[in-house]
C-alpha positions as CSV (number, residue, x, y, z in Angstrom):
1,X,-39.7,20.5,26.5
2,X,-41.4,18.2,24.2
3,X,-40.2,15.5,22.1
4,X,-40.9,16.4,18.9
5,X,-40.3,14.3,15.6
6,X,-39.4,16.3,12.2
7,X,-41.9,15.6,10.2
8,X,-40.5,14.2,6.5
9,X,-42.3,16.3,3.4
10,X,-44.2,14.2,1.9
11,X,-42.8,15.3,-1.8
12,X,-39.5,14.1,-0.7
13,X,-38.6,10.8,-3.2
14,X,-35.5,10.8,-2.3
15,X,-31.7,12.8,-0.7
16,X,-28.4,13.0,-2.9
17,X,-24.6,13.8,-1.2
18,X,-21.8,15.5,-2.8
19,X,-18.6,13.4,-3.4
20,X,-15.5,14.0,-4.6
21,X,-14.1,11.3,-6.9
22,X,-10.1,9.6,-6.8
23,X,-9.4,12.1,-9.5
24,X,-10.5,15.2,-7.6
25,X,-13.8,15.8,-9.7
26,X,-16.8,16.3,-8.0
27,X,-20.1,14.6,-8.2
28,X,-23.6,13.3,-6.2
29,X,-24.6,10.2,-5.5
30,X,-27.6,8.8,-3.5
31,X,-31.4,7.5,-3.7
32,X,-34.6,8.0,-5.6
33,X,-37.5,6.2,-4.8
34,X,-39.4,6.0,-7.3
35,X,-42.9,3.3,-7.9
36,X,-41.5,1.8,-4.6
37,X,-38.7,0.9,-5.8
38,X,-35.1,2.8,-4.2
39,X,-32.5,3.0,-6.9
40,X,-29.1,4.3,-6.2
41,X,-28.2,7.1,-8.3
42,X,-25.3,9.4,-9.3
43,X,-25.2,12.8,-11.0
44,X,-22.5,14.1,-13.2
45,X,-22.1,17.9,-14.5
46,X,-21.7,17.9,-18.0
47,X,-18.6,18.5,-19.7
48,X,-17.4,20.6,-22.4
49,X,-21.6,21.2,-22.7
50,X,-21.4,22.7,-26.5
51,X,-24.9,24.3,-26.6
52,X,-28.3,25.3,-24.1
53,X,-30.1,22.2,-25.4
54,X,-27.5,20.2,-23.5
55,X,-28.5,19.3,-20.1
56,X,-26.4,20.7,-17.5
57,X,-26.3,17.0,-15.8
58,X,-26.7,13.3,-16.4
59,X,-28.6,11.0,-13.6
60,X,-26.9,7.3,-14.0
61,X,-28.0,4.8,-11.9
62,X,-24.8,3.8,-9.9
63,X,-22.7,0.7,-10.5
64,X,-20.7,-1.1,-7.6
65,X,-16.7,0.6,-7.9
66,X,-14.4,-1.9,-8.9
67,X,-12.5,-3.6,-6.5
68,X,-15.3,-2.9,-3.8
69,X,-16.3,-5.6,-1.8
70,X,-20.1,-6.5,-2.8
71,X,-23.2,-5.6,-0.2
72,X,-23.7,-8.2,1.5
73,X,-27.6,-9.5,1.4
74,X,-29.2,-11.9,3.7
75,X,-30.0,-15.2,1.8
76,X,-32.9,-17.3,2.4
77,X,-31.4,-21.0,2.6
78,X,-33.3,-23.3,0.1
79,X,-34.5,-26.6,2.8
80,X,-35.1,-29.7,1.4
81,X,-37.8,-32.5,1.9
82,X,-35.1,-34.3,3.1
83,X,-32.8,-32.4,5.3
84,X,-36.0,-32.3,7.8
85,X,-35.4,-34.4,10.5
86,X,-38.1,-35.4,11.4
């Protein structure tokens, strides 16, 4: 049988997963790319929505939790004239 690769649809910009938060509510978070840029997201349902001009959901761009460790990202260390030995 043949290897094959699943190709990606090309209108894809970007996957989201359902959570379920400390307090038992539910919610998604993920990624949108969008203008080459990927931005973490999460979605809300609305509460208490009061009228059909509501939206049924809000799209937040996600914050770090607090108390959570921060990604760690490779730095680029800054080399001086002189610390080059030579």
């Amino acid at each position: 049988m043949e290897n094959e690769q699943k190709q990606k649809d090309p209108n894809e910009i970007g996957a989201l997963w359902t959570k379920t938060s400390k307090a038992g509510n539910k919610f998604l978070s993920g990624l949108l790319k969008v203008g080459g840029e990927t931005l973490n997201v999460v979605v809300f349902k609305v509460q208490n929505k009061k009228s059909e001009k509501q939206p049924d959901y809000r799209v937040l761009l996600s914050k770090p939790m607090e108390g959570a460790a921060p990604k760690k990202v490779a730095a680029t260390p800054v080399v001086e004239d002189d610390d080059i030995p030579f």
